[in-house]
C-alpha positions in Angstrom: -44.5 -24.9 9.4 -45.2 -22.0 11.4 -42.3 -22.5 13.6 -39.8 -22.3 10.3 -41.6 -19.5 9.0 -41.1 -17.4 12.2 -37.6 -18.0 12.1 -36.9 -17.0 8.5 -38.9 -13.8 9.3 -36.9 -13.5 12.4 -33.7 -14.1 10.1 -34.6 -11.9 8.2 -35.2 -9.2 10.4 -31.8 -10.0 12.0 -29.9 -9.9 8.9 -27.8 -7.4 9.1 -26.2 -8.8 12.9 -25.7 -12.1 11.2 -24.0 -10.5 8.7 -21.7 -8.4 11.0 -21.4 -11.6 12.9 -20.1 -13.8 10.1 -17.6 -11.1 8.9 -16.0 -10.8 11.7 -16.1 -14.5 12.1 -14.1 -14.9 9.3 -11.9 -12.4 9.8 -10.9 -14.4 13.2 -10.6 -17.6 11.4 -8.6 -16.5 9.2 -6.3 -14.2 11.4 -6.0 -17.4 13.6 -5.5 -19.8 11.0 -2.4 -17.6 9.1 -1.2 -16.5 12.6 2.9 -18.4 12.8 2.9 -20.6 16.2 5.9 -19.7 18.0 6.4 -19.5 22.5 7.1 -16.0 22.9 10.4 -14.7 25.3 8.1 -13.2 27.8 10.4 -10.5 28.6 11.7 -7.3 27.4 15.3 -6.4 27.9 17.7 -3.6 26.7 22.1 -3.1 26.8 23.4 -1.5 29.5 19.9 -0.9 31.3 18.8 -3.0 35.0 16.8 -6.2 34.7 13.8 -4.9 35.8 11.9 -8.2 36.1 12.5 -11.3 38.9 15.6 -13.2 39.0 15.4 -15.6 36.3 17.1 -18.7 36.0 17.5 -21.5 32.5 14.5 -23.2 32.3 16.3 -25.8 30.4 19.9 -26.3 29.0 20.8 -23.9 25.7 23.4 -22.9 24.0 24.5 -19.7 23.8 24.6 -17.7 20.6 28.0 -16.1 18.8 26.9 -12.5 18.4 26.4 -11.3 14.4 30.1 -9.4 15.1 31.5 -12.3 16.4 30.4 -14.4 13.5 31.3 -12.3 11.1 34.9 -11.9 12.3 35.2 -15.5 12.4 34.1 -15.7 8.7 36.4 -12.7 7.5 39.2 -15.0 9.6 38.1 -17.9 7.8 38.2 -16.4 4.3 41.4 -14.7 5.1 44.1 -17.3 3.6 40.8 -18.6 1.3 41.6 -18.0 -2.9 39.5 -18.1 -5.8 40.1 -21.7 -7.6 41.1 -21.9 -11.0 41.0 -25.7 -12.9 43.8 -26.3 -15.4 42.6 -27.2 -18.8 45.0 -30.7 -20.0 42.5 -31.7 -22.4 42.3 -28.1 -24.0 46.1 -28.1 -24.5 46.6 -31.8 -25.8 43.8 -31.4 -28.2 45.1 -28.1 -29.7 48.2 -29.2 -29.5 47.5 -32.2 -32.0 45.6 -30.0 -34.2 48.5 -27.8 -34.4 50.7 -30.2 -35.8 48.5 -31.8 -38.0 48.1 -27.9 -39.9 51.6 -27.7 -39.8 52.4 -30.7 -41.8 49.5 -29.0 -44.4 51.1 -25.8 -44.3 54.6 -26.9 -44.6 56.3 -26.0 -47.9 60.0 -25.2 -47.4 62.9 -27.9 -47.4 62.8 -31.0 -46.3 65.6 -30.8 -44.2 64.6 -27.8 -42.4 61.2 -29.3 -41.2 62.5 -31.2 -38.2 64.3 -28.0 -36.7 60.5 -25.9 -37.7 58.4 -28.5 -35.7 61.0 -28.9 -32.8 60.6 -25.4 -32.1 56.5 -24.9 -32.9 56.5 -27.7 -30.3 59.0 -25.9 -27.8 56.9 -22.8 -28.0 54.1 -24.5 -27.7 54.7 -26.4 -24.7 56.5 -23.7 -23.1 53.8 -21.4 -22.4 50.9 -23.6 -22.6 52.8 -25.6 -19.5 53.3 -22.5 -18.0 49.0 -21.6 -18.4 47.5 -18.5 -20.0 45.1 -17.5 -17.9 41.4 -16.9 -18.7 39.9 -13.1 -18.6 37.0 -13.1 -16.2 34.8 -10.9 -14.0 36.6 -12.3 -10.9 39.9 -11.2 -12.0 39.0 -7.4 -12.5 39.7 -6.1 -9.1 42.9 -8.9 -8.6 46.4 -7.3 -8.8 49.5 -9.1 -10.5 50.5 -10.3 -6.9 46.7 -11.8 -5.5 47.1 -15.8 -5.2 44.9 -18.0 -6.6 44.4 -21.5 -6.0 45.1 -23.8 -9.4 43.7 -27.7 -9.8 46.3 -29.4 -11.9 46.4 -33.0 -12.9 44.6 -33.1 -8.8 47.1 -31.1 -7.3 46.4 -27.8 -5.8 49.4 -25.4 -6.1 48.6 -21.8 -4.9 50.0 -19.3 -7.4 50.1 -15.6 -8.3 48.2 -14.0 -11.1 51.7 -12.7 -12.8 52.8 -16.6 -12.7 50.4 -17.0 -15.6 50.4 -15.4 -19.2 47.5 -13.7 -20.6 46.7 -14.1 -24.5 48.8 -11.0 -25.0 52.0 -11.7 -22.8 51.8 -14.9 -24.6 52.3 -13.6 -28.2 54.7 -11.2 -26.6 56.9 -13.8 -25.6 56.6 -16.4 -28.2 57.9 -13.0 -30.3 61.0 -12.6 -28.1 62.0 -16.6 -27.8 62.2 -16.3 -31.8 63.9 -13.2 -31.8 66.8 -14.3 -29.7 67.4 -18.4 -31.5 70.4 -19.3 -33.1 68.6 -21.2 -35.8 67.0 -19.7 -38.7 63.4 -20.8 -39.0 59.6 -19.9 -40.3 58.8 -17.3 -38.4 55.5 -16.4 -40.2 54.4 -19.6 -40.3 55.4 -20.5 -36.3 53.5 -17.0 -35.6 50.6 -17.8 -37.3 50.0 -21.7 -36.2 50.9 -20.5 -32.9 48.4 -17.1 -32.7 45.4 -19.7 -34.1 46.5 -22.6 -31.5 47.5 -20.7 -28.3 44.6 -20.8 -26.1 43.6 -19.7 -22.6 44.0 -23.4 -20.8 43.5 -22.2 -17.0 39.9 -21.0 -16.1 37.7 -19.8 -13.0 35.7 -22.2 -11.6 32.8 -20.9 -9.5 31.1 -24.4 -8.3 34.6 -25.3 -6.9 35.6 -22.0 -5.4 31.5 -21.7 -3.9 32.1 -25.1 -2.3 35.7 -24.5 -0.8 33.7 -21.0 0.9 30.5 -22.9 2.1 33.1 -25.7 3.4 35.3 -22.9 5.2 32.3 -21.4 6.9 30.2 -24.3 7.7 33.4 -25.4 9.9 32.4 -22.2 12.3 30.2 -22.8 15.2 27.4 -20.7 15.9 27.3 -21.2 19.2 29.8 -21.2 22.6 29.4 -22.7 25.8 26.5 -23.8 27.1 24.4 -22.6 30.1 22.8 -25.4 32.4 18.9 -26.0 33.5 18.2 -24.0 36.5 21.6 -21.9 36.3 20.9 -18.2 37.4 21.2 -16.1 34.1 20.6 -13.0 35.5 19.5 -11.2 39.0 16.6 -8.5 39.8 18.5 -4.9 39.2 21.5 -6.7 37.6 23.0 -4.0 34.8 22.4 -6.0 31.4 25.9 -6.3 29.7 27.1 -7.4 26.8 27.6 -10.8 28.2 24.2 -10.6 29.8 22.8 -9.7 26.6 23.8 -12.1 24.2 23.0 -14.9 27.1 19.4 -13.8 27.3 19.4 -13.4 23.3 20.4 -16.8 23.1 17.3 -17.8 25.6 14.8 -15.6 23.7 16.0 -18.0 20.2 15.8 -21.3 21.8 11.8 -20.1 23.1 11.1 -19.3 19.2 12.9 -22.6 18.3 10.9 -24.8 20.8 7.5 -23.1 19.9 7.9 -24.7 16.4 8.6 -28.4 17.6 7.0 -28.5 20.5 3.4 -30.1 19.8 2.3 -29.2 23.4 3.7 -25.4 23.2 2.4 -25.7 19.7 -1.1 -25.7 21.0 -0.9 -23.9 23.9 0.3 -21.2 22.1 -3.1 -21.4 19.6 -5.2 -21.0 22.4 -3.7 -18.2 24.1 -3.2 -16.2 20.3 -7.2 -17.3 19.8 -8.1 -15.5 22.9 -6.2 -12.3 22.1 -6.7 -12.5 18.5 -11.1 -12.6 20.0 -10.6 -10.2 22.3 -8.8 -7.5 19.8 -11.7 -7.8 17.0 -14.5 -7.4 20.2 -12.5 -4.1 21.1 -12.5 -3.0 17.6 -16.2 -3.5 16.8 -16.7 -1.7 20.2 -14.4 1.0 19.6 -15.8 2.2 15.9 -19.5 1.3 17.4 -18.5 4.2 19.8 -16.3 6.3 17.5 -17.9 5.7 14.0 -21.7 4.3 14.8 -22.3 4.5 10.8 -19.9 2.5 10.1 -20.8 -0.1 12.3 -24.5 0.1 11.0 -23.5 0.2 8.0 -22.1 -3.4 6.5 -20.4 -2.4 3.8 -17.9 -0.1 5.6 -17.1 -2.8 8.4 -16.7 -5.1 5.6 -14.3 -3.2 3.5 -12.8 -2.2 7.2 -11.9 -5.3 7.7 -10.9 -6.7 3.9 -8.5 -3.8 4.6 -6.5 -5.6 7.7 -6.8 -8.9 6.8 -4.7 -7.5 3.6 -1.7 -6.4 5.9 -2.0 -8.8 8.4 -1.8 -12.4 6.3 1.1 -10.9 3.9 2.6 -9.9 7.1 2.2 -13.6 8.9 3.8 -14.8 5.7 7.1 -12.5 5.9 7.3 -13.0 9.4 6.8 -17.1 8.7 9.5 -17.5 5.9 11.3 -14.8 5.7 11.5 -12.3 9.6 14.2 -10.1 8.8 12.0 -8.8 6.2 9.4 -7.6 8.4 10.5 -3.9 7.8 9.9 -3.9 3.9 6.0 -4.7 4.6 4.6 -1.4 4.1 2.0 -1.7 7.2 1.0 2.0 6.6 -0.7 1.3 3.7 -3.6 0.3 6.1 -3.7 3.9 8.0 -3.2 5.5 4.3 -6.4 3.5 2.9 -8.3 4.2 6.2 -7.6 7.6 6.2 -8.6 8.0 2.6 -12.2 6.2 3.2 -12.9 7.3 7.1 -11.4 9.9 9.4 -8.5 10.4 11.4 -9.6 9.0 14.5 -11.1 5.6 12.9 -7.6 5.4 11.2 -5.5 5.7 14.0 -8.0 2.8 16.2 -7.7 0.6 13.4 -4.3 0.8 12.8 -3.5 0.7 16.3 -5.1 -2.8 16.7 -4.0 -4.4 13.4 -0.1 -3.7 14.8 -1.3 -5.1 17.6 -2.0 -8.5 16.0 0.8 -8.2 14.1 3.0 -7.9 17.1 1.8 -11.1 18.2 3.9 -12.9 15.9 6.9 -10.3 15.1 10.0 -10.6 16.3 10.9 -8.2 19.1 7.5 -7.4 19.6 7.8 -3.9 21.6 10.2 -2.5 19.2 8.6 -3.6 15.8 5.2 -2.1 17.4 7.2 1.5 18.3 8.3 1.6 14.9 5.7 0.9 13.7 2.9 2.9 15.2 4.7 6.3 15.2 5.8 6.1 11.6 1.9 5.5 11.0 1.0 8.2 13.1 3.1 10.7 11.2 1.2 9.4 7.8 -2.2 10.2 9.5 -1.3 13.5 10.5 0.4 14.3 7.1 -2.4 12.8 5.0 -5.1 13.9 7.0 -5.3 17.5 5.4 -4.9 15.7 2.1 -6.4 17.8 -0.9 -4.8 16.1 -4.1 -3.5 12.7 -4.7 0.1 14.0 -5.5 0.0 14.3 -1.2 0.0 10.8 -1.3 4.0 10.8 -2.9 5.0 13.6 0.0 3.6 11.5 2.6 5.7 8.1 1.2 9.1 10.5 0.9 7.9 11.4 4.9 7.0 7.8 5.9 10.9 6.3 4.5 12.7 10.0 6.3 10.3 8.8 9.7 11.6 5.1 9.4 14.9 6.3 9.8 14.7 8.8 12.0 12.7 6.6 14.4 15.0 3.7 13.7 18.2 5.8 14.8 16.4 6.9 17.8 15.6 2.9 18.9 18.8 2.2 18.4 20.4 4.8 20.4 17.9 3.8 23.2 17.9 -0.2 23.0 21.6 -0.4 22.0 23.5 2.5 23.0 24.7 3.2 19.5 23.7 4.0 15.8 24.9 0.5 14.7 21.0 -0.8 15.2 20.7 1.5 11.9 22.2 -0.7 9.0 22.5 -0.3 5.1 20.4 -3.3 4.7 17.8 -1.5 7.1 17.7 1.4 5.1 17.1 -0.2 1.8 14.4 -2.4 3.3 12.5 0.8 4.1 13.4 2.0 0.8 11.5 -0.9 -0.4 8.6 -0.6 2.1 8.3 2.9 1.1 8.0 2.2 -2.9 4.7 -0.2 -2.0 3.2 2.5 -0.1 2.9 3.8 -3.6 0.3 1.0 -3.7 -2.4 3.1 -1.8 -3.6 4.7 -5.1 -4.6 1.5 -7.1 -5.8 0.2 -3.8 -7.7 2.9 -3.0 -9.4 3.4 -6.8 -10.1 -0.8 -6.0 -11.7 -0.6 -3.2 -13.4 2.4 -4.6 -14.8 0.5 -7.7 -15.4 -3.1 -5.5 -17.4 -1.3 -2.2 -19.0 1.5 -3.9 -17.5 4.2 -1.7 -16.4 7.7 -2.8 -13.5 9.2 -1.3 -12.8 13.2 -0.6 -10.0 13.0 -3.5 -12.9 12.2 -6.2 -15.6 14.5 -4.7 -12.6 17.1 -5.1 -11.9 16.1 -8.9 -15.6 15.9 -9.2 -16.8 19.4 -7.9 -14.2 21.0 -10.2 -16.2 23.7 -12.5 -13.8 22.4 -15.1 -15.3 19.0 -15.1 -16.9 17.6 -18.4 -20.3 17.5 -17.0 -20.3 20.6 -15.2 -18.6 22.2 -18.7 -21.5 21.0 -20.2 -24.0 22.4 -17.9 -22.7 25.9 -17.6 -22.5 26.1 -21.9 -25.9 24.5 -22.1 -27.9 25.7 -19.1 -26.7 28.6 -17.5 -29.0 29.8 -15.0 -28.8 26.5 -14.2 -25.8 26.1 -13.8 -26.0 29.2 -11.7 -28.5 28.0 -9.6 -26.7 24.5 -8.8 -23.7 26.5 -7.5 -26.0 28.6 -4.9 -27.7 25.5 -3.7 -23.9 24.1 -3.2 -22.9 27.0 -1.1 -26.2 26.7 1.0 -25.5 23.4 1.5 -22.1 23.2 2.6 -22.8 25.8 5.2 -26.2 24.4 6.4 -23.9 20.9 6.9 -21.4 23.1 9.0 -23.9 23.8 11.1 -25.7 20.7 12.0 -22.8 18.2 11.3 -22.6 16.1 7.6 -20.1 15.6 5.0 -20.2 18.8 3.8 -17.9 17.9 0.4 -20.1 15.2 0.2 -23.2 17.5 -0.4 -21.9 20.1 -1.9 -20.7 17.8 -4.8 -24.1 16.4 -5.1 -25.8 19.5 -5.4 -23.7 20.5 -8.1 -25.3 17.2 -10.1 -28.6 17.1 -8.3 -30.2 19.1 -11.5 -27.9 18.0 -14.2 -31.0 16.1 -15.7 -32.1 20.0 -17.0 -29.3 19.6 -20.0 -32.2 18.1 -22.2 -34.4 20.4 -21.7 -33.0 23.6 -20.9 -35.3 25.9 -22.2 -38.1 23.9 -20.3 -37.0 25.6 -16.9 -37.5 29.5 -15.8 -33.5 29.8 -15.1 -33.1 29.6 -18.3 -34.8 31.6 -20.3 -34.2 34.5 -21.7 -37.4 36.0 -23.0 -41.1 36.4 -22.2 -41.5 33.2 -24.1 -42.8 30.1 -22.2 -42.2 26.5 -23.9 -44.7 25.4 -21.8 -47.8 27.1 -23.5 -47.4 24.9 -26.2 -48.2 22.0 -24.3 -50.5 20.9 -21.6 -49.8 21.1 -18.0 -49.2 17.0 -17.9 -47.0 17.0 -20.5 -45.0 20.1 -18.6 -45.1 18.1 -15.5 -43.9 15.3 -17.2 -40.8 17.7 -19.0 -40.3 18.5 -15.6 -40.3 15.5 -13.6 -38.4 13.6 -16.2 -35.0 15.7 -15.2 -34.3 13.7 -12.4 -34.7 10.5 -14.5 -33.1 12.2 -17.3 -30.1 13.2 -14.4 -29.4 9.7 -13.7 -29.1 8.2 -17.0 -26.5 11.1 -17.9 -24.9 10.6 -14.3 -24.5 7.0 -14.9 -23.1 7.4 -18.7 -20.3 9.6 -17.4 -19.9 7.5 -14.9 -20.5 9.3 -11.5 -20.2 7.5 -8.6 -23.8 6.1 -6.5 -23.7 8.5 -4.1 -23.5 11.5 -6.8 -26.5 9.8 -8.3 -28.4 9.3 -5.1 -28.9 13.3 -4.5 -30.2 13.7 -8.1 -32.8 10.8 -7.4 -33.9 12.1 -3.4 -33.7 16.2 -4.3 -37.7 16.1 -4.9 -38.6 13.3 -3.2 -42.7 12.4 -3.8 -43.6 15.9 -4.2 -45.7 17.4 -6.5 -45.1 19.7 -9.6 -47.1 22.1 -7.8 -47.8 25.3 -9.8 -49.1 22.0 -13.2 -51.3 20.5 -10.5 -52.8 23.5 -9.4 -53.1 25.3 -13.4 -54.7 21.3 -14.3 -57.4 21.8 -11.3 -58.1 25.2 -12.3 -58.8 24.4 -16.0 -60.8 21.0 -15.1 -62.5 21.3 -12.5 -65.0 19.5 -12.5 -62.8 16.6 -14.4 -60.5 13.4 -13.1 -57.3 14.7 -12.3 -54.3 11.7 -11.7 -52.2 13.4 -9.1 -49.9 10.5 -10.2 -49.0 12.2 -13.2 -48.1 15.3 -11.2 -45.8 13.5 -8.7 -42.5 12.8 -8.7 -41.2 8.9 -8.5 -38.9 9.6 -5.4 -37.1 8.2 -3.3 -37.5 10.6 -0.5 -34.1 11.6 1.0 -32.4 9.0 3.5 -29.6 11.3 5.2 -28.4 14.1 6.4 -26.8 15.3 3.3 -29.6 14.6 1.0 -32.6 16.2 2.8 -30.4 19.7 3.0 -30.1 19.7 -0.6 -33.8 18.8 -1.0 -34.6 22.2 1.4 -32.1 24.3 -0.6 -33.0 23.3 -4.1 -36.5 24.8 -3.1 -35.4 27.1 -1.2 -32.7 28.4 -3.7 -35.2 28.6 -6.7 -38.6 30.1 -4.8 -36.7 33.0 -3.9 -35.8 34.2 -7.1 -39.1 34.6 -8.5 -39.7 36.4 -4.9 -40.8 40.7 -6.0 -39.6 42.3 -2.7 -36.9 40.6 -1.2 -36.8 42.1 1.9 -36.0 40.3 5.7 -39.4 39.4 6.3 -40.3 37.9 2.8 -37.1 35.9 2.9 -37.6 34.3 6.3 -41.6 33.8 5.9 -40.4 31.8 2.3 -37.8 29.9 4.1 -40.3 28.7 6.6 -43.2 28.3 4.2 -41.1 26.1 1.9 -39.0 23.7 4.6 -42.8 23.2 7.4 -44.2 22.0 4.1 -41.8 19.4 3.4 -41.9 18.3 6.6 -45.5 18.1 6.8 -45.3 16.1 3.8 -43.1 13.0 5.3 -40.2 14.2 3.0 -37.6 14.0 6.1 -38.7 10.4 8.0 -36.1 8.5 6.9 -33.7 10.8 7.6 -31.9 11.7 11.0 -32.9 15.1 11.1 -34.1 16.5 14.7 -36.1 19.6 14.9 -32.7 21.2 16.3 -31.3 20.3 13.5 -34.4 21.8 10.7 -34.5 25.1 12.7 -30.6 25.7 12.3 -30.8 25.0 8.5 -33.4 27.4 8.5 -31.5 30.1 10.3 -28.5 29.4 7.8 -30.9 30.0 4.9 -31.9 33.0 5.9 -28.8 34.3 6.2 -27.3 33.1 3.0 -30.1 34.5 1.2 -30.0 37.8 2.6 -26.5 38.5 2.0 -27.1 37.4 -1.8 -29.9 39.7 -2.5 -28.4 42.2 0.0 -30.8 42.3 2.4 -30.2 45.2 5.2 -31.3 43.5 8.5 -34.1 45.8 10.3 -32.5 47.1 13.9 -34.8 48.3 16.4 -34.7 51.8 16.8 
């Protein structure tokens, strides 16, 4: 028993490794699992520049690969004598053609003896331009001309034809008018008009599925490949130039190594192993690399977590492009990640991270070098555009930047690689279109990750430290001198943080909250009132302690109606710590002396402060506030107050679960000082 409960205390103790442990665990797993098998060409080769590797000769037999301008001559040769097919409707014309007669035996009312000659010539008519075909109006026929040939399927002969061969609806009528305009016989011409104008239809029409299958049949008869180059035959030689013909030969090689890594059970394993090594060996630099760079975020789980939720989210999706669909590598927007990073962390956390993700990426991306170049400046350029960010409209500047860098960078690959601009196509450019349209995504991704980890970014401690703020609104209307107060305690913070190192934004937004608990009782507190009178000699000194103490519980429940993030909250909670309400302990002694005082009910519930950030706003809020009610504010009053105040909190274990040094303490001190005697206008004493 003993034995189990030493390990579940030495779990215990050790939970926060086996947490790191398991996260990145998974993250392998799952890397490894999504991770597309494929042999990778081993070597990297560009037009017109020297093989700069060993001779290499076939490892096996291959074919060689029709370049995409060869091909696509071929298919524009194929298509060249190929017409759109058009099926010739019989049953149509028989079927109206029956009708037809049948309406004119109704409709006939003239002689007898002239009925014969009517029908001979409805039937003439008829059968002269039906035979002939009127043509059907389509989509397909809006950029033909009069002389463009078409194929037409009649009674299962194919006769190739000209559009002006055929009538359209109003040719038809046009003609039928001039046949009756020029016969010797005198006959119904309303009635033959009208029968004919109800009767005459469009009997030859387009037919897609036929014309798609005559186009797939013409170009499935091309060859994707020509010749063939034999096991062991040299390809190419150390320092050879790589030409054209070299090119396309080794291209061809590089296809058949990505076609054989997906059959190949044997290669298929292989190459498991060797991407589970890397894929180890990546994450190990990475923990090492932000446990040197970013030590808090290492310690703290819930920033490596949401560090690494953040890559697994562009690596899989990008696995699955590369998987199905590897042309379409480009419209993954990878920068997201350095966007998000950037948004959460710093610069330099952004640019490791990102670094490494395109790294795994590149494992399984087509022409690895190139994707990774492309890749990696475009993101760098987002860093360093995003990294003064100071509003989220930035975020829409630095997508226009990120699709003008695609381009640019593009242009200049294909210039090096190719020799030419052609690497830059019109499909290439709307791919980066699209890629840069779900960079838009960083936004909702960011206020996600926001909500789901608990963080607060610089763009909400902006929106948040706004004067124009509901809350702060309210606290300025309702408690002035307050409000007042908050704002010096800021300023004393931020520059105190300067000094010694901290997130400055961060504290200066919390001590703009830190007292925001006072809005209930305003009149409770010395900033703000406005007369001799004191609320608090209506009641006893507990019950003003209590009025007191109760702001900072009173601070959190507003914080967390209105829906300010954790951290805001955590400065209103720390900014007393376990103090005392000194000056109601001291007037409760006085007046019983020789009674039970509960110091309980003169403390405040705490927590003390746990960083940096909160233990500077715990010495400024005293600070700030003691030296108001200071008579002569002179240089030495100011600086014995400032020491008074901050050796006391020390001596009272305010600061021991903070960071602080005593390098640190004495530097906030000095800033104090300072700050306070430039606000009261303090003239420094010089030696004479």
């Amino acid at each position: 028993m003993n034995k189990i409960s030493n390990i579940l205390t030495r779990m215990a103790h050790s939970y926060q490794i086996i947490m790191k442990v398991l996260v990145f665990i998974i993250a392998i797993v799952v890397v490894i699992w999504q991770m597309p098998r494929s042999v990778k060409f081993k070597y990297e080769f560009q037009k017109m520049r020297p093989w700069q590797h060993e001779a290499l000769y076939a490892p096996f037999n291959f074919p060689i690969y029709k370049t995409d301008e060869q091909l696509k001559q071929e298919k524009e040769e194929a298509l060249k004598d190929f017409y759109p097919i058009y099926i010739y409707d019989t049953e149509v014309t028989g079927n109206n053609r029956v009708r037809m007669l049948v309406d004119f035996e109704n409709q006939w009312n003239g002689k007898e003896a002239d009925k014969l000659t009517n029908l001979n010539v409805l039937k003439m008519l008829y059968d002269t331009i039906e035979n002939v075909g009127i043509i059907s109006q389509s989509s397909i026929r809006d950029g033909m001309k009069p002389e463009s040939m078409i194929d037409v399927v009649k009674d299962r002969f194919v006769r190739t034809k000209q559009i002006r061969d055929f009538y359209t609806m109003k040719t038809a009528s046009e003609r039928v008018s001039e046949i009756l305009s020029e016969m010797d016989v005198k006959v119904d011409d309303v009635l033959i008009n009208r029968l004919l104008l109800v009767y005459l239809n469009q009997n030859v029409f387009y037919s897609e599925e036929l014309t798609n299958q005559a186009e797939e049949q013409a170009l499935s008869a091309i060859s994707l490949t020509f010749g063939m180059i034999q096991k062991d035959e040299l390809i190419i030689s150390e320092g050879e130039v790589i030409t054209d013909e070299k090119y396309n030969i080794l291209n061809s090689l590089r296809i058949e190594y990505d076609s054989l890594g997906a059959d190949n059970f044997f290669n298929k394993n292989m190459n498991f192993y060797g991407q589970a090594v890397i894929v180890c060996i990546i994450f190990i630099f990475l923990f090492l690399g932000l446990k040197l760079l970013r030590p808090d975020v290492v310690n703290e789980n819930n920033s490596l977590t949401m560090i690494l939720v953040m890559m697994l989210l562009i690596i899989i999706p990008s696995f699955l492009v590369i998987r199905h669909y590897p042309t379409m590598i480009f419209m993954m927007p990878i920068t997201i990640l350095s966007m998000l990073l950037l948004t959460f962390f710093d610069a330099k956390t952004s640019i490791y991270v990102q670094t490494l993700t395109l790294l795994i990426i590149s494992l399984a991306a087509p022409n690895a070098f190139q994707f990774f170049l492309l890749e990696f400046l475009v993101s760098m350029i987002s860093i360093f555009i995003l990294v003064s960010n100071t509003s989220r409209s930035r975020y829409f500047l630095t997508s226009f930047v990120i699709f003008i860098s695609y381009i640019v960078v593009k242009l200049g690959m294909s210039l090096i690689f190719e020799g030419s601009v052609e690497g830059l196509s019109m499909q290439d450019v709307g791919r980066f279109a699209m890629n840069t349209l779900f960079t838009m995504l960083t936004l909702p991704l960011s206020f996600l990750f926001e909500r789901f980890f608990g963080f607060v970014t610089d763009l909400t401690l902006l929106e948040l430290s706004n004067t124009n703020s509901p809350l702060l609104i309210r606290l300025s209307s309702e408690a002035p001198g307050t409000f007042q107060h908050v704002m010096q305690v800021a300023d004393l913070c931020e520059e105190a943080l300067y000094k010694i190192g901290g997130n400055m934004l961060l504290a200066r937004t919390g001590a703009m909250y830190h007292d925001i608990g006072k809005i209930n009782n305003p009149l409770y507190f010395t900033e703000n009132q406005v007369n001799k009178f004191n609320y608090h000699d209506d009641v006893s000194n507990i019950e003003s302690a209590q009025i007191i103490i109760n702001h900072v519980l009173d601070g959190i429940e507003i914080c967390r109606k209105f829906h300010i993030p954790e951290d805001i909250i955590d400065f209103v909670r720390t900014h007393h710590g376990t103090r005392r309400t000194e000056y109601f302990y001291q007037m409760e002694l006085r007046e019983n002396p020789d009674g039970d005082v509960n110091e309980a009910d003169f403390r405040y519930h705490g927590p003390i402060p746990f960083s940096k950030e909160t233990a500077v706003l715990m010495m400024a809020d005293s600070v700030e506030a003691a030296s108001r009610s200071l008579k002569d504010k002179t240089e030495e009053s100011i600086s014995k107050l400032v020491d008074t105040i901050i050796d006391a909190q020390v001596n009272d274990n305010q600061f021991i679960n903070t960071d602080l040094t005593f390098r640190d303490i004495t530097m906030v001190k000095k800033v104090f000082k300072k700050k306070l005697m430039n606000i009261y206008h303090v003239r420094i004493a010089y030696p004479v």
